[in-house]
C-alpha positions in Angstrom: -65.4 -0.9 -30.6 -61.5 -0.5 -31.5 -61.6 1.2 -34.8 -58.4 -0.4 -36.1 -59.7 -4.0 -35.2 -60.4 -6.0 -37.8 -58.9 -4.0 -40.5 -56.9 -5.6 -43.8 -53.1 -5.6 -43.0 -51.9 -2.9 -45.2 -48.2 -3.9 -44.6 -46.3 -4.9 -47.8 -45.8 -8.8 -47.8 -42.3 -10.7 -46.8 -40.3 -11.3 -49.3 -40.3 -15.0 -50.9 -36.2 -15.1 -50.4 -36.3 -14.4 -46.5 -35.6 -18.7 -46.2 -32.8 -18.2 -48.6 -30.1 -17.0 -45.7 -27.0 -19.3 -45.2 -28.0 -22.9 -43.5 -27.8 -22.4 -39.2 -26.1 -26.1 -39.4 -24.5 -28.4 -41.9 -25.5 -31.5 -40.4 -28.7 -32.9 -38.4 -26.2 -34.9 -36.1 -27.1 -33.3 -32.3 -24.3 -30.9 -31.4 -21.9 -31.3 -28.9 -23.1 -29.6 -25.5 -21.5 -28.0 -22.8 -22.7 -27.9 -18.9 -21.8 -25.7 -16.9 -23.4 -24.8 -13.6 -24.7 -21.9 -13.1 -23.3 -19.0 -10.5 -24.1 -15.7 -9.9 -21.1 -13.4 -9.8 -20.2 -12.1 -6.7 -20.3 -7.9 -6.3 -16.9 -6.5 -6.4 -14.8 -5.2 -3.6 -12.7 -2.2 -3.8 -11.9 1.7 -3.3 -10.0 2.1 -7.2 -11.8 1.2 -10.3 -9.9 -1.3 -12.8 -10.1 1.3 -14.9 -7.8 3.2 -12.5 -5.6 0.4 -11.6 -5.2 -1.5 -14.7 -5.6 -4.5 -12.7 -8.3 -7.3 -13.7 -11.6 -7.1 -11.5 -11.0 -11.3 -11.4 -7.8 -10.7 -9.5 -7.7 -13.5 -7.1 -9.3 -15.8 -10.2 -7.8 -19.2 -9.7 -5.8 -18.9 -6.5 -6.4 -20.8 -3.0 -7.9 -17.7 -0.9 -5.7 -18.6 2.1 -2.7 -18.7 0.0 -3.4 -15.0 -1.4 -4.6 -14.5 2.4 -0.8 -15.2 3.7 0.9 -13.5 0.9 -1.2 -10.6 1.7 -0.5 -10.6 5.3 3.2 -11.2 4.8 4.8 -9.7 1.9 7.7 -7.5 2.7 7.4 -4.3 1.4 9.4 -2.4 4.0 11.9 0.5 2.7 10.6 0.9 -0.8 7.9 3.1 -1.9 7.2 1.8 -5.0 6.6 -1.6 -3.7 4.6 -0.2 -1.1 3.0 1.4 -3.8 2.1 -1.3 -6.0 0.7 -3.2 -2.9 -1.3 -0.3 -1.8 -2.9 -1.0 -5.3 -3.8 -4.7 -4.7 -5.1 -3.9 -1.8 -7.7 -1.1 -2.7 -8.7 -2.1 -6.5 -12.1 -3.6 -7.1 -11.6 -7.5 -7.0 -14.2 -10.7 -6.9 -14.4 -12.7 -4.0 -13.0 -15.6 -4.9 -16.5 -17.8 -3.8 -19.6 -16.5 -2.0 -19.5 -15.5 1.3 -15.8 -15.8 1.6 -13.7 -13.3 3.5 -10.8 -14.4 3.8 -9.2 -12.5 1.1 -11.1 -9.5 2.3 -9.9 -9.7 6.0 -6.6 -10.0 4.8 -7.1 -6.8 3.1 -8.3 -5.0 6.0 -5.8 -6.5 8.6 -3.3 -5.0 6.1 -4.2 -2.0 5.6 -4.9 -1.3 9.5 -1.2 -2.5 10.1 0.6 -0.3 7.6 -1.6 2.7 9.3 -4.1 3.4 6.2 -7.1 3.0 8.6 -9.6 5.1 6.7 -9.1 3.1 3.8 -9.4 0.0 5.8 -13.0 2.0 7.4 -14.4 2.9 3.7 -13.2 -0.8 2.6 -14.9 -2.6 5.2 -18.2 0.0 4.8 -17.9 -0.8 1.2 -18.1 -4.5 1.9 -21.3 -4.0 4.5 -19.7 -3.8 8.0 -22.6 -5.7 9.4 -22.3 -8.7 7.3 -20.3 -11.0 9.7 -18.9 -10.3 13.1 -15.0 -10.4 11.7 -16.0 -7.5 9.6 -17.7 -5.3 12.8 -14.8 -6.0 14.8 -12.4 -4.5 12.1 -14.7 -1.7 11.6 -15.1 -0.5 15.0 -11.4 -0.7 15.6 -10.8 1.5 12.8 -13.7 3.7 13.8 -12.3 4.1 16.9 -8.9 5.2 15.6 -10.8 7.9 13.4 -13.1 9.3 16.2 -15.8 8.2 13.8 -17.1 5.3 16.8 -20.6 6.9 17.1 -22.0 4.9 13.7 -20.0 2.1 14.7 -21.9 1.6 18.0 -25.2 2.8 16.0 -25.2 -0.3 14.4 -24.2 -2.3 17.4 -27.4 -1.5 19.5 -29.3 -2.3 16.7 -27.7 -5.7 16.4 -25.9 -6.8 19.9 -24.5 -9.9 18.9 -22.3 -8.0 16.8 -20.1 -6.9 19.7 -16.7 -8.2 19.5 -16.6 -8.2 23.4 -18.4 -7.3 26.6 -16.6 -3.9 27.1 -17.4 -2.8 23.5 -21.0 -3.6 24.3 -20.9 -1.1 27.9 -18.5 1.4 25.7 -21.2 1.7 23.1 -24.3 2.1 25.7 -22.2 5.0 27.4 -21.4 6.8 23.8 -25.3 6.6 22.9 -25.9 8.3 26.9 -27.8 5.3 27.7 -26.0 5.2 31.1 -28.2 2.8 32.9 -27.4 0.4 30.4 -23.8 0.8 30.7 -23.5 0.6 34.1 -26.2 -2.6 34.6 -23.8 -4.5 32.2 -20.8 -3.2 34.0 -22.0 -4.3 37.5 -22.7 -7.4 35.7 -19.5 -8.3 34.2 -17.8 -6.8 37.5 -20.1 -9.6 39.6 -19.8 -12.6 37.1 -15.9 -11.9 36.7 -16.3 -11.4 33.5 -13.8 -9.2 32.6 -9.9 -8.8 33.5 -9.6 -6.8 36.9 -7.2 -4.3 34.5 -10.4 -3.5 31.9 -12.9 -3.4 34.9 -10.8 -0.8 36.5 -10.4 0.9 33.3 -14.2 0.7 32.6 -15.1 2.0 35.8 -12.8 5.1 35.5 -14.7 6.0 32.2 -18.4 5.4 33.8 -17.4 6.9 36.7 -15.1 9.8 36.8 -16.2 11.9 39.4 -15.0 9.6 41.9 -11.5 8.9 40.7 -11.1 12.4 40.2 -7.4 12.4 42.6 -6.6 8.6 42.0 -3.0 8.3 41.1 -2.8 6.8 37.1 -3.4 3.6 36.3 -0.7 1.3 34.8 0.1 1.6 31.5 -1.3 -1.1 29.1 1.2 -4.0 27.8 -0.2 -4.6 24.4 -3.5 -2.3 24.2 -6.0 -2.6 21.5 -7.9 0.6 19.5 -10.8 0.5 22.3 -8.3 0.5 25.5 -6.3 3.1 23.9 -9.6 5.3 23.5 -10.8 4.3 27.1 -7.3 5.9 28.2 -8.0 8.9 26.1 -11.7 9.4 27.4 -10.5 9.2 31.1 -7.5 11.9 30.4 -4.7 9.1 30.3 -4.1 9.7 26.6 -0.9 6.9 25.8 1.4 8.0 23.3 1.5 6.0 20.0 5.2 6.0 19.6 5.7 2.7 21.2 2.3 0.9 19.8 2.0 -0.5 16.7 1.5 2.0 13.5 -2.0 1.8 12.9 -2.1 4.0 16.2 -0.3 6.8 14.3 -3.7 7.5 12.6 -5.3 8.8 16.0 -2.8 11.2 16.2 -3.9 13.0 13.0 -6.8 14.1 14.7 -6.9 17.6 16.4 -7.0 15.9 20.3 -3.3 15.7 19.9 -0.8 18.1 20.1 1.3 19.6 16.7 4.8 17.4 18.0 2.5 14.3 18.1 1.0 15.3 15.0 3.8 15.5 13.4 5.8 12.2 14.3 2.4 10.3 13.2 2.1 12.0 10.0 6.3 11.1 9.2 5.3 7.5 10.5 2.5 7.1 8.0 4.2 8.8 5.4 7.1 6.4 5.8 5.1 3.3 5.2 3.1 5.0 2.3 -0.5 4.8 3.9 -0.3 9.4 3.9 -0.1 11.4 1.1 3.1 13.9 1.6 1.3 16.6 0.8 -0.3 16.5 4.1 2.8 15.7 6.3 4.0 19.2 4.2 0.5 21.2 5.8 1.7 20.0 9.0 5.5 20.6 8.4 4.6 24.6 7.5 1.5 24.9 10.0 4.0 26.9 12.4 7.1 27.8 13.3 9.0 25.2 15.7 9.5 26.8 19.2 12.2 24.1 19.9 15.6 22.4 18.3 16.9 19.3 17.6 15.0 15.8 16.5 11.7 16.5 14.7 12.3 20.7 15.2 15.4 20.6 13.3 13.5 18.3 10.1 10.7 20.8 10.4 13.5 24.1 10.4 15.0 22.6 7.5 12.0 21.7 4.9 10.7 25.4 5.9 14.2 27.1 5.1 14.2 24.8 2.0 10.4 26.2 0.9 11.4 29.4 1.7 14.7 29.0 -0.5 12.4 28.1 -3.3 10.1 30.4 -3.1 13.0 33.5 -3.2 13.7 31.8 -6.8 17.3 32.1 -6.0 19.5 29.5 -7.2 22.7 29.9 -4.7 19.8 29.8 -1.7 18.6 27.1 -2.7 22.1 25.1 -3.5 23.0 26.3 0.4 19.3 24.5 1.8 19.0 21.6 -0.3 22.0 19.1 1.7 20.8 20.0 5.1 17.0 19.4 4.4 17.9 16.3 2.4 20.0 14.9 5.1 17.1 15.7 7.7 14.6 13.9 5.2 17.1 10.9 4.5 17.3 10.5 8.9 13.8 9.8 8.5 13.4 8.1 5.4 11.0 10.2 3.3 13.2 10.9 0.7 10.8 9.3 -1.6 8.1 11.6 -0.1 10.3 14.7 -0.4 11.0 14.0 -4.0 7.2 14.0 -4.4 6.7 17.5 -3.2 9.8 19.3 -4.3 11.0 17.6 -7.9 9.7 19.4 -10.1 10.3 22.8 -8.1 13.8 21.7 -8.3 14.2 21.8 -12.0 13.3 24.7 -12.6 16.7 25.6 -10.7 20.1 25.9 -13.1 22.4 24.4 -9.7 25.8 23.6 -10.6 28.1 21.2 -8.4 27.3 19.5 -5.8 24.6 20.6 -4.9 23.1 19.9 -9.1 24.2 16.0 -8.3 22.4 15.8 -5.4 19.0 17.7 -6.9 19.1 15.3 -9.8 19.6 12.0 -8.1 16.4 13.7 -5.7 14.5 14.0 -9.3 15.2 10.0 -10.0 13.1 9.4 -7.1 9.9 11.2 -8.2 7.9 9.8 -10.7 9.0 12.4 -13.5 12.0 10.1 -13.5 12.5 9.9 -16.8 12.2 13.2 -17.7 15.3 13.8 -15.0 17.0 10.9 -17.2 18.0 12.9 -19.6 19.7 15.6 -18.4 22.4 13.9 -15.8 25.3 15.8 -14.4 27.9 14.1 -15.3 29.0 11.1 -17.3 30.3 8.6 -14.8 29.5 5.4 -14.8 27.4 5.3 -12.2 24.9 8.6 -13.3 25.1 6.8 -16.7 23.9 3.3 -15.1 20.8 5.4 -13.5 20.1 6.9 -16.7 20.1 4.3 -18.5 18.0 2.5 -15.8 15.7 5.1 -15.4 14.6 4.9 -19.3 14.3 1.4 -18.8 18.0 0.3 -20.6 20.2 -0.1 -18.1 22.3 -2.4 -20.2 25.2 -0.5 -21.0 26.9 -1.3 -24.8 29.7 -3.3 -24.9 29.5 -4.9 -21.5 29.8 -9.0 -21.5 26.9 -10.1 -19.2 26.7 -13.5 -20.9 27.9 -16.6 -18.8 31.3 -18.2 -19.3 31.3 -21.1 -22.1 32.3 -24.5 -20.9 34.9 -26.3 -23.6 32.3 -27.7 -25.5 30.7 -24.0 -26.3 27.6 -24.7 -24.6 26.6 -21.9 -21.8 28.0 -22.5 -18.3 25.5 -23.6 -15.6 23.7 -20.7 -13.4 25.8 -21.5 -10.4 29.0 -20.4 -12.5 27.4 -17.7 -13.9 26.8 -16.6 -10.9 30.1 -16.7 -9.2 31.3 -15.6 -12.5 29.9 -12.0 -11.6 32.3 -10.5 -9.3 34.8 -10.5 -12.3 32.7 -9.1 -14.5 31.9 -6.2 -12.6 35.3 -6.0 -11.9 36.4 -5.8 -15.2 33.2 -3.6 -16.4 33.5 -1.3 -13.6 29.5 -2.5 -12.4 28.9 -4.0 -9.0 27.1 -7.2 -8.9 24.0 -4.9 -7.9 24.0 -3.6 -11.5 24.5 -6.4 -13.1 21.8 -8.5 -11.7 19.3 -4.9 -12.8 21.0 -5.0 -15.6 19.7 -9.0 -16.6 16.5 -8.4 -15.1 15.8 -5.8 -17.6 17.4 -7.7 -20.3 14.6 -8.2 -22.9 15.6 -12.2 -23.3 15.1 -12.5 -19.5 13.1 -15.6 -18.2 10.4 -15.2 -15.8 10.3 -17.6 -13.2 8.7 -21.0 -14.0 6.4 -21.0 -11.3 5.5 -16.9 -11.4 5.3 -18.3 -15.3 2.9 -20.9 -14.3 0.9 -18.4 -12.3 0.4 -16.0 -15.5 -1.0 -19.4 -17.7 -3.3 -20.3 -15.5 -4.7 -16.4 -15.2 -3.7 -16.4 -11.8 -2.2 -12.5 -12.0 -2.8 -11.5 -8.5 -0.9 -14.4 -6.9 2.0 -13.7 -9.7 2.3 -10.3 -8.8 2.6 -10.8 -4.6 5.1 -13.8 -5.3 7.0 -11.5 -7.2 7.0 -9.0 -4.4 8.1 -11.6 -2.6 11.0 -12.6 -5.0 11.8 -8.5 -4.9 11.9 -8.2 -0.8 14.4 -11.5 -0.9 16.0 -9.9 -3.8 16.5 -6.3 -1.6 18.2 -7.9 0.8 21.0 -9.5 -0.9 20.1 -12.3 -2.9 20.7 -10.7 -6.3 19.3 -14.2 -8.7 15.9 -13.3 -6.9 16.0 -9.6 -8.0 16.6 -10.3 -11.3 14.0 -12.9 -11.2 11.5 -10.5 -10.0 12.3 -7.6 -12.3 12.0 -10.3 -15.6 8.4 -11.0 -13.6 7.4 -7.4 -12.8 7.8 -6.2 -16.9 6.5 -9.8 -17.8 3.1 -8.5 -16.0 3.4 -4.9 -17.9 4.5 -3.2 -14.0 7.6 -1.7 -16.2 7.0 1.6 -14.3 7.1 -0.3 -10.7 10.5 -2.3 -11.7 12.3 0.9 -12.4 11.4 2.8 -9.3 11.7 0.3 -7.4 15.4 -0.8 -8.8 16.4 3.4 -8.4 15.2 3.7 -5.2 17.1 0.3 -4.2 20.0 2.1 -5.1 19.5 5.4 -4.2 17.9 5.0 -1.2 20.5 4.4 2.4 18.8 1.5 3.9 20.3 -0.3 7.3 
């Protein structure tokens, strides 16, 4: 028997008022009622944390997925860092698919990132994602696997689901890297039989299954347009091809330690150029030894290790002597953006004068303490001034008319006016038409676009932002309406930070 069963509740009783709370309704008319189907929400894809990125995990919310898949794929982000940057950003943050199953948005993420050269993000993307989902996501991770030397988990999973392979080759590569050679060479004398292969990969395949007996064959012929699994065939067999001439995403196999410290080295600028390596690792390989040879990629590497050196001595006249050589050497191979990373801060800690003080504060611009450097320029030209100013987010200088011409009837002139109206502005303000069309874009009144403007109503933030990457790219490249347009857009979106490195380094940086 339960003792307490049965026994008088001792509990105090409710109180008579618990029916006097305020009325749930104030009608008995049937409410209103919404449907809406239910859907379960779809597990987020990415390396950064929203927290991180600032960017919403709904992304894509609202947008075609093929649309955002060609923007992706095409936006021009060549010859500025920060727009590299910011793009490096979409690309990793933790988004939704935009409906189940779909991958286009996340292939175009992947394809991406393998073409600007970040491959092991692309391999911890696509691992994220599940690898072995769909066969479009295999294929991307075994290429990328086979750029890190990271193949053997790749063809793991392939044996234990074949109809994964992306071809017949990968299927006899992967039997040969798990020493099942039997396998390997059954399927080889198979495809070799049934033609069905290119005589070119056969001969290739049968060099790595076989090398004993093409140990004094002359070389074969070099590939035209190789992929990541005939570039490793060429390595395995002792034909390693240089990655100079193949697209970028080939500079990541050079990282590894098969390659020598010259190949090493011209990867590591390659990737650092397009953003997808930190600088801090093309500086371990810049200081790793001391160049036994001149000119090209020596002389960079004599340069940055006078320069370090220079610094280290805490001497301000050495270092005013190494700074314009190792700055020229950086600016031949475009990481001045990179350099200004590493060495910025270093550099004002230095009391230069001349010169060589210019030069070191124009470097400081470019590192993301900009605005610290903004305060302390060298001189008070006009043109220091303007980078100041822009640099703190004001380029605007007082005084300067940017406003369009009035027409008789004191109504604002037309844009096209405005526009050619510019060259006599700037020649009467002393600003090129560069400035001025930063200096409207930055202008608090500025109007974003109406169709980025659109794009923001409608919660569609990721396609605003890549269209106005887009706007910027056109912008860069001399149409100065679609710079302004994209700066208005960029601050519009809260990317103030992005607008103003991007607007320094379009002027700071030499571009061709």
């Amino acid at each position: 028997m339960i003792d307490w069963l049965g026994q008088p509740d001792s509990a105090a009783p409710l109180p008579s008022t618990v029916l006097l709370e305020p009325p749930v309704t104030g009608s008995a008319a049937r409410p209103a009622i919404t449907v809406t189907p239910l859907q379960a929400l779809l597990p987020s894809i990415g390396l950064v944390a929203p927290s991180a990125t600032g960017l919403p995990i709904d992304l894509w919310h609202g947008s075609d997925p093929n649309d955002i898949a060609a923007l992706i794929r095409t936006v021009s982000v060549q010859g500025n860092p920060a727009m590299q940057s910011l793009l490096f950003t979409l690309l990793l943050s933790e988004s939704r698919p935009l409906k189940p199953q779909g991958d286009v948005i996340l292939l175009a993420r992947l394809d991406r990132l393998i073409s600007l050269g970040a491959s092991d993000p692309a391999q911890a993307l696509v691992e994220q994602a599940g690898p072995s989902a769909t066969t479009a996501r295999f294929r991307r991770w075994f290429f990328t696997t086979l750029l890190s030397g990271d193949e053997d988990r790749a063809c793991a999973a392939l044996v234990a689901a074949p109809f994964l392979a992306p071809d017949y080759r990968t299927s006899i590569f992967c039997a040969a890297r798990r020493s099942d050679w039997p396998t390997a060479a059954l399927m080889f004398e198979s495809a070799h039989a049934l033609e069905l292969l290119p005589k070119a990969q056969l001969d290739l395949l049968d060099r790595f299954l076989n090398p004993d007996i093409f140990d004094l064959a002359p070389p074969l012929p070099l590939p035209d347009n190789p992929d990541p699994l005939t570039f490793r065939l060429y390595e395995a067999i002792g034909e390693r091809l240089p990655t100079a001439p193949l697209p970028r995403a080939f500079s990541a196999a050079d990282l590894r330690d098969v390659a020598g410290w010259k190949a090493q080295l011209e990867a590591a600028e390659r990737l650092t150029r397009a953003g997808a390596l930190n600088p801090n690792q093309l500086l371990g390989l810049y200081t790793d030894r001391t160049p036994a040879a001149s000119g090209g990629i020596w002389d960079r590497v004599a340069a940055l290790q006078r320069f370090e050196a220079a610094l280290n001595s805490a001497n301000s006249a050495e270092v005013a002597n190494a700074l314009p050589t190792v700055w020229q050497a950086m600016q031949q191979a475009g990481l001045e953006v990179g350099f200004a990373d590493l060495f910025s801060t270093q550099l004002a800690r230095f009391n230069l004068s001349g010169e060589a003080a210019k030069l070191s504060w124009r470097i400081r611009l470019l590192a993301p303490t900009y605005e610290i450097a903004s305060h302390s320029p060298p001189d008070d030209s006009l043109e220091n001034s303007f980078l100041a100013a822009l640099a703190q987010g004001t380029p605007g200088q007082p005084g300067s008319d940017l406003s369009a011409p009035a027409d008789p009837a004191g109504e604002p002139s037309q844009k096209p006016q405005a526009e050619s109206a510019q060259p006599a502005i700037a020649a009467r303000s002393g600003h090129t038409p560069l400035m001025l069309s930063i200096m409207k874009g930055f202008d608090d009144d500025a109007k974003v676009p109406v169709k980025i403007r659109r794009l923001l109503d409608n919660g569609q933030l990721g396609e605003a932002i890549l269209r106005t990457m887009d706007l910027f790219a056109r912008g860069a490249q001399g149409n100065l309406g679609d710079l302004s347009n994209s700066l208005a857009a960029l601050r519009a979106v809260g990317l103030e930070d992005t607008a103003r490195r991007a607007t320094l380094q379009l002027m700071l940086l030499e571009r061709g």
